[in-house]
N, C-alpha and C positions, 0 to 999 in steps of 0.2 A: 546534300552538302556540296559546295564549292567545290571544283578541282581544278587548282590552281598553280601552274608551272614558272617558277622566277631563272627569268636566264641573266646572271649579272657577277656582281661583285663579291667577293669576301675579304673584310682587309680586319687586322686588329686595330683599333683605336686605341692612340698615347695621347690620353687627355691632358693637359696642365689645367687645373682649375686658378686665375688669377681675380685680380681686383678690378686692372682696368689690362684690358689687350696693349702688349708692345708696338713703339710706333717701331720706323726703320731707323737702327742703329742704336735704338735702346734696349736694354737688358731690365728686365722687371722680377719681383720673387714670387713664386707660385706660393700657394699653400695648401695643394694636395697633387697626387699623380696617381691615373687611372691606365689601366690596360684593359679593354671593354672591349668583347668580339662585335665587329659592324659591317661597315659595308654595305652599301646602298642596296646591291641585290638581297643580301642577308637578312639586310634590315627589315627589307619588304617581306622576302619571306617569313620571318619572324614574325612580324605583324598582323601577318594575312593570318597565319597559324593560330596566334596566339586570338583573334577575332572569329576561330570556329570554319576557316578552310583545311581541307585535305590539298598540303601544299609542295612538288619537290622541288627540289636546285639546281640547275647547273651552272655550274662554274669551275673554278682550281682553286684550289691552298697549295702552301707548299709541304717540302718533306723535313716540319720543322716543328717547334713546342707550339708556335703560333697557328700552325695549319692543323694542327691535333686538338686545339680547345677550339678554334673554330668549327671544325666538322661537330662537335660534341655538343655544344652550344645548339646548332642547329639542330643536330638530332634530341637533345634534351628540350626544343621546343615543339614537338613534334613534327620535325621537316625531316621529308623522306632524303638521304644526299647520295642515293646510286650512282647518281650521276654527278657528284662536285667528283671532278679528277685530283689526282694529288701527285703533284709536279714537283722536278727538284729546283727549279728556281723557290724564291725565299716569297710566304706567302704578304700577299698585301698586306700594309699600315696606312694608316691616316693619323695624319699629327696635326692636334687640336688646340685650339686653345680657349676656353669658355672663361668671359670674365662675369662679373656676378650681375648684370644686369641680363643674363643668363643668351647674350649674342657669342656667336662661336665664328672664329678661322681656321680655314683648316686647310693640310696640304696634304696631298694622298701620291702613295708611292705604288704602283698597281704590281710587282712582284709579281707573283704569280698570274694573277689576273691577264698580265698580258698576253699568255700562253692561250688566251679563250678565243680564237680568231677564227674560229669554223666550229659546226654542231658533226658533233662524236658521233661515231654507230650508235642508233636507238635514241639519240637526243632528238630529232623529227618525232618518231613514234610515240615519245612521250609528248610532247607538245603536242600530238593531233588527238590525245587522249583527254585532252583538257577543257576546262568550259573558258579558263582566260589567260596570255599570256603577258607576264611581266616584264620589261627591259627598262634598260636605263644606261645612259654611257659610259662604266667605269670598266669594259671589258671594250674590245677592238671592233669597229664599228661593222667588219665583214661579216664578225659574226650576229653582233645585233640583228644585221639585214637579215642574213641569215634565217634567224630566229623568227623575224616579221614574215617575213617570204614563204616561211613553212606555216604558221600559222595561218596566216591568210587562205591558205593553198587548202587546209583540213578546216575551214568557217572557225577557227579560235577566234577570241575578242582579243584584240591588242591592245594593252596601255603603257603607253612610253611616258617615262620621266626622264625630258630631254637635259642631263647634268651628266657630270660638267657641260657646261649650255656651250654649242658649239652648232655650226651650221649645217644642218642634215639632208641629205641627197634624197631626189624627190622619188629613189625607190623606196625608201625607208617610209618617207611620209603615205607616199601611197596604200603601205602595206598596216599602216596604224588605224586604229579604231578610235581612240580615243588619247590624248596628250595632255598631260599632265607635267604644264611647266610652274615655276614660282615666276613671279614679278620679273625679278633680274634675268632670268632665262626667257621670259615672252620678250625682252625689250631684245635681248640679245637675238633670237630667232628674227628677231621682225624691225628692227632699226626702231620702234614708237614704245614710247613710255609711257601710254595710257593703257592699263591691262584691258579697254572694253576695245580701243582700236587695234591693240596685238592679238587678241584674241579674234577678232572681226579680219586680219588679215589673216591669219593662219587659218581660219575656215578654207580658205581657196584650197586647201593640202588636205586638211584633216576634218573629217565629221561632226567631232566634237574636240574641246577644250574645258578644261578646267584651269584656271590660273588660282593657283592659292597664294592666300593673303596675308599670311601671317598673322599677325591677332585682328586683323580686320575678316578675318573669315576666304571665302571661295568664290568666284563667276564663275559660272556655266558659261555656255555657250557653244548653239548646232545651229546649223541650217535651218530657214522658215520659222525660227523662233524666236522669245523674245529671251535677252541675256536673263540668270537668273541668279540673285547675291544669296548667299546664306552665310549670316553672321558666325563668328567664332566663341565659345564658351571663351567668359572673361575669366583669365585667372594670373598667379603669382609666377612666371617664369622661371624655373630653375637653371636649367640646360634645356636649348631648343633644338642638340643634335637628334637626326633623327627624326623631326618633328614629320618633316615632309614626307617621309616613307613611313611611319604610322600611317598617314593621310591615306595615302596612297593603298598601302596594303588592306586597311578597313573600307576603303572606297570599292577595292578589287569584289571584297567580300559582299558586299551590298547591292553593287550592282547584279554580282551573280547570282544575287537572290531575288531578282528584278524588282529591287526598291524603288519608287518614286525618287525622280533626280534632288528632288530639295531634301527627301528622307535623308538617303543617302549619303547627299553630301553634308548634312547635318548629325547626322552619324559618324561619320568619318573624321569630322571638327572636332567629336568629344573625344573622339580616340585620341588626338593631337594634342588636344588639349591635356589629357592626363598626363601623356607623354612628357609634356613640357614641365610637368609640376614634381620628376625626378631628374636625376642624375643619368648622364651616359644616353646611349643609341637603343641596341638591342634592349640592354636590361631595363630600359625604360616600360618598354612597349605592354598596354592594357591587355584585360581578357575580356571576353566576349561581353562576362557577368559584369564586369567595372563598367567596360563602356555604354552597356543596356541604362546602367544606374545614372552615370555622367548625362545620358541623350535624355532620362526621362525627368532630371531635374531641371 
């Protein structure tokens, strides 16, 4: 089995589900409201979990109702959270808005999350215990580096989901195995709006790349190779939060079981894809059985 270590985020999610998203200055009527444990790091570990890894956390919640369902959450997914600390700052939210062509905005308040700027006593020895390490930017990039710089250091695989897309110091890239940005994060990384030429410059940093596509599917792309596309399952969009750390966390899981890169990331599509056809983040996210059914249809 996987052993899989997520260093990142826990926020709760206050979803508005609307018709159509408010421009600026307008006021629109929802018709429903959600409070959904998320969080990009959570999410992932939730995902990876719920796809059949031995997964733990670290991160912060706070010392509040919001930092007590999220720890529970996780551990009701089976995620080990020894190591989430529990701080008195108030733990993360992300405020969402999903209109029904199932596209989302959202703005995230990192509350506790902030407090994550350095790896705790025993947070190295768990990451040098592991087969891959997960980040992603909703925690303080010192510790991201952190987190790469020690894994690198005990041979972990690194996969960065560089979000919020922001421009990353070339220890961090150095210390990543693999980068897993969306479209609007390869442009933002690399100034080119072609995901085969953002991905073709990010090479110069990174070994490999995945750019995901949204319903057009995933690029590969490594060194001495040739790009490789793997389409996405077509389906009916509900909410797309979340989608991309499905991907991700099921990607984690596949690779660690050294699947063929087109398996894999065709694997990892169907996981996305299920995800997309509910409601919310976490509680969206497939099990191992659903996704096996989804990749063999």
């Amino acid at each position: 089995m996987t052993d899989i270590v997520v260093l990142g985020s826990t926020n709760m999610d206050l979803v508005a589900y609307v018709e159509k998203a408010p421009q600026r200055g307008e006021t629109v009527t929802g018709r429903e409201f959600r409070t959904i444990p998320g969080g990009k790091g959570a999410n992932q570990a939730v995902a990876a979990a719920h796809a059949g890894a031995t997964v733990s956390m670290i991160g912060a919640v706070g010392n509040d109702s919001f930092g007590a369902r999220l720890r529970s959450t996780l551990e009701h997914s089976g995620v080990n959270t020894d190591h989430l600390r529990t701080v008195e700052s108030p733990s993360g939210t992300a405020h969402i808005v999903v209109d029904d062509e199932g596209g989302n905005a959202i703005v995230v308040v990192p509350g506790a999350n902030g407090t994550v700027d350095h790896l705790a006593p025993g947070d190295e020895g768990l990451i040098a215990s592991a087969d891959a390490l997960l980040l992603q930017l909703e925690v303080p990039l010192p510790a991201v580096v952190a987190g790469a710089r020690a894994a690198r250091a005990h041979g972990v695989r690194t996969i960065l989901t560089p979000a919020p897309a922001r421009p990353l110091p070339p220890e961090l890239l150095a210390a990543v195995d693999l980068l897993v940005p969306n479209e609007h994060e390869a442009t933002t990384l690399t100034g080119r709006t072609d995901p085969r030429e953002a991905a073709a410059a990010l090479l110069d940093s990174v070994p490999e790349i995945v750019v995901t596509l949204g319903a057009a599917g995933s690029l590969y792309v490594t060194r001495g190779a040739e790009p490789v596309l793997v389409p996405a399952p077509q389906v009916a969009a509900v909410d797309s939060t979340g989608a991309g750390d499905t991907f991700v966390g099921a990607l984690a899981v596949a690779r660690g079981e050294d699947r063929p890169i087109r398996e894999a990331l065709a694997w990892a599509a169907a996981a996305a894809a299920l995800s997309v056809q509910r409601p919310g983040a976490s509680a969206s996210m497939p099990y191992r059985s659903e996704i096996d059914k989804q990749y063999a249809s």
